[in-house]
N, C-alpha and C positions, 0 to 999 in steps of 0.2 A: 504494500500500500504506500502510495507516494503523501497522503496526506498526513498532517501529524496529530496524533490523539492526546488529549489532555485530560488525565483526571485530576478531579479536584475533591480532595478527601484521600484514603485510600486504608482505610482498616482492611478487616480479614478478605472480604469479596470482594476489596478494592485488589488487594495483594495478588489472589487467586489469580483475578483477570489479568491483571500485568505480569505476572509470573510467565501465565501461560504466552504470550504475545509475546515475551521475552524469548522464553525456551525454543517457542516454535520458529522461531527468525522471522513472523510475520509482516514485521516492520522493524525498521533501523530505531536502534535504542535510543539513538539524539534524536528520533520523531515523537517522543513520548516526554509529557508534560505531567510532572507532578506537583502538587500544594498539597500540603498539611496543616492541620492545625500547632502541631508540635514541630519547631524546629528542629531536633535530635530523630524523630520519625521522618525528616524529608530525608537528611540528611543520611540515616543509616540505608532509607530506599536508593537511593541515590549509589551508596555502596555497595548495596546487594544486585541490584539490576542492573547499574550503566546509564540509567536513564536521565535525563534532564530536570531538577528539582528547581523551584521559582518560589518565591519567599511570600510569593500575594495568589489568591487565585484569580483577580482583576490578572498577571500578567499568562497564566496559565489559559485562560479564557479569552484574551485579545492574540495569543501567537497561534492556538489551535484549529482543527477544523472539525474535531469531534470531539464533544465535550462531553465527559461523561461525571454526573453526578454519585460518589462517591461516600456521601454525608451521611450522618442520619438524618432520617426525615424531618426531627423537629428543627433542625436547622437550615430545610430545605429554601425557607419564607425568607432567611436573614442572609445567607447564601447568594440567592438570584437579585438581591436585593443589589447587591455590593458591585453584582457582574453583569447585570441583568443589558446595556448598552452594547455591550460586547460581544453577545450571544446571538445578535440579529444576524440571518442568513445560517447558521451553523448547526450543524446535526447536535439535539440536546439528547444525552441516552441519560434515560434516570434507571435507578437499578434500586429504589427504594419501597417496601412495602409502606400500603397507605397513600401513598401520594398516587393521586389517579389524575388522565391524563387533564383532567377538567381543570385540576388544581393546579396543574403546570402553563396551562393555558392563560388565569386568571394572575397567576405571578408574572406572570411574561407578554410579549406582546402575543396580537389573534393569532400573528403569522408564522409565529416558532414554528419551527422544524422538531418534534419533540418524540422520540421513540420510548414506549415503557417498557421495559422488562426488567427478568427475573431470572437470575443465574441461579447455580449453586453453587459448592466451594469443589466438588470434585471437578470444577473449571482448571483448577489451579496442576490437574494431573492430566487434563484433556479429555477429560471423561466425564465431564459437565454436561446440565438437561438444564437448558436455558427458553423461554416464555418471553415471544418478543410483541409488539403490539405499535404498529404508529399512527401516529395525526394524521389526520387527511391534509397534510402540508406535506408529506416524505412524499418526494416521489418515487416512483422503481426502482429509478436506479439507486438512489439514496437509499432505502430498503437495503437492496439488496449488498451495498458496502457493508449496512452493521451486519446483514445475517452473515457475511462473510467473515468478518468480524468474530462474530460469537460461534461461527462454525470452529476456529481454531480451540474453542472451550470445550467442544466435544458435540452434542447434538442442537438441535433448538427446532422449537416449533412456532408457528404465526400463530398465536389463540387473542380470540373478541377479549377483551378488558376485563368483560363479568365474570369469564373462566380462569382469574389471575389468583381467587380466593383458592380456588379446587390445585390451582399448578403448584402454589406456596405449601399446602399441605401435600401433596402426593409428590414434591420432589426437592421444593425451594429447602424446607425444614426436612427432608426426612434423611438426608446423608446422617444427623442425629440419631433417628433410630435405627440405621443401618449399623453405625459403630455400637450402640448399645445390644444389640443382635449378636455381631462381632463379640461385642467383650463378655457377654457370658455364655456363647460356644465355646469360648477360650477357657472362661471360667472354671465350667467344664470338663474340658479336658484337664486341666490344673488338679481339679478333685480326680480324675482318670488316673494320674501320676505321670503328666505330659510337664515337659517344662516347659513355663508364660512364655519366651521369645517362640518357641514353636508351635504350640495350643495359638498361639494369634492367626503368626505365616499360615497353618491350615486353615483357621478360620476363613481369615482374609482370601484367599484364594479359590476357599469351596464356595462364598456369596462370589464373586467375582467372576468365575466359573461359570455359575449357576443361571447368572445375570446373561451372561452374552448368552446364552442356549438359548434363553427367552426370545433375546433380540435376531438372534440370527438362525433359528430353527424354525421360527412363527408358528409354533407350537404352542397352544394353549399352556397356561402354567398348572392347573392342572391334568392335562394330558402328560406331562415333561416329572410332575410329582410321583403318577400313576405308574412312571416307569423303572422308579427306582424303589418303589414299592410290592417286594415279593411277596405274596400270599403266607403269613405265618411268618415274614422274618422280622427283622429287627427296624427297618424304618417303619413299616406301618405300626408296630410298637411303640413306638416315638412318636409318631404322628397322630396317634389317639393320644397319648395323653398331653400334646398339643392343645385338641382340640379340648380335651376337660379343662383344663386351664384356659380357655377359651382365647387362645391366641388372635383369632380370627377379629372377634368383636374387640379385644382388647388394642388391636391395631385401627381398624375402619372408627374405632370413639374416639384414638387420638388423634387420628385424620379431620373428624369430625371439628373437634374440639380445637386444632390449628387452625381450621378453615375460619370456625366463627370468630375466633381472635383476630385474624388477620380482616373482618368484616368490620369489626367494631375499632380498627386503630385509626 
């Protein structure tokens, strides 16, 4: 990409995203514009990447051509506030839950350029599910720069606005319960008499595994479960008492229960 990207912020899914746009050589590391709020955080990014750190984000939003919001949300108001002159004509990517794109609209002029979406931090490994959505001001080809963009994060999909509550619980948040999955399959083994660096590596690998079979088999995941379950042995053992434990509802409640939080922020 010949344009240069600007984030302004850059905590963990700020980090992810430049990590990965780092690693993959997608753009030249002096095209990439960083602000922080912490001087010592520009500055160690600045060390770890290669990338360009700028001590204002007034000057990271006048040299940019894709400006990507970085912030948390409650700071989204006093943010555009400061830069809000500078962002005329320029792709706005926000990556903030809560801020819809109405709100970004209302902050900024009719005519932003404003993209919403939703990564997640397996960005940072290329293995990212990223939920893009733009203003009727992107045009195609504009579109299609970020989705190119976020294609280096790993997947992404174009979803309406309304389905951003459903994306944030079935993938934004759930790398979290993926790791908590992980850590007591390791658990687990730990009680088995596995040593933790190894009870993880299996773990880690058998969800990982398991994942791309789904993606690249287009086999039902129940159909792919059914198959490793021998009549009388030891997984459909496991998997009833899964099911007493009610794994099933104890996941789709806290799907549930992400969605409505992210409704009400």
């Amino acid at each position: 990409m010949t344009k240069k990207i600007g984030f302004i912020g850059c905590g963990n899914m700020g980090k992810a995203m430049l990590g990965a746009l780092v690693q993959k050589e997608f753009i030249e590391s002096k095209k990439i514009l960083v602000s922080t709020k912490r001087e010592s955080s520009r500055k160690k990014i600045e060390e770890e990447y290669r990338v360009i750190g700028k001590e204002s984000n007034l000057e990271v939003a006048k040299e940019s051509d894709i400006v990507i919001l970085a912030v948390k949300p409650y700071m989204y108001k006093s943010v555009i506030e400061g830069i809000k002159k500078e962002l005329k004509g320029k792709i706005i990517i926000s990556i903030a839950a809560g801020i819809d794109i109405e709100d970004l609209e209302n902050m900024l002029d009719e005519d932003s350029k404003i993209v919403k979406t939703m990564p997640n931090t397996p960005a940072l490994v290329g293995e990212g599910m990223s939920a893009i959505c733009p203003n009727k001001n992107i045009t195609e080809y504009e579109l299609k720069e970020v989705c190119d963009i976020f294609n280096v994060f790993g997947k992404y999909e174009i979803l309406d606005e309304k389905d951003f509550h459903a994306f944030i619980a079935v993938c934004g948040s759930s790398p979290a319960y993926i790791f908590m999955i992980i850590e007591a399959m390791a658990d687990g083994g730990v009680k088995l008499g596995l040593s933790r660096d190894k009870a993880y590596k299996l773990a880690a690998q058998s969800v990982l595994g398991s994942a791309k079979m789904v993606l690249e088999t287009g086999c039902h995941p129940g159909v792919l479960k059914d198959m490793v379950c021998s009549p009388g042995g030891t997984t459909i053992e496991a998997v009833a008492d899964l099911e007493k434990n009610g794994i099933r509802n104890t996941i789709i409640s806290a799907i549930e229960t992400c969605a409505n939080k992210s409704k009400n922020m």
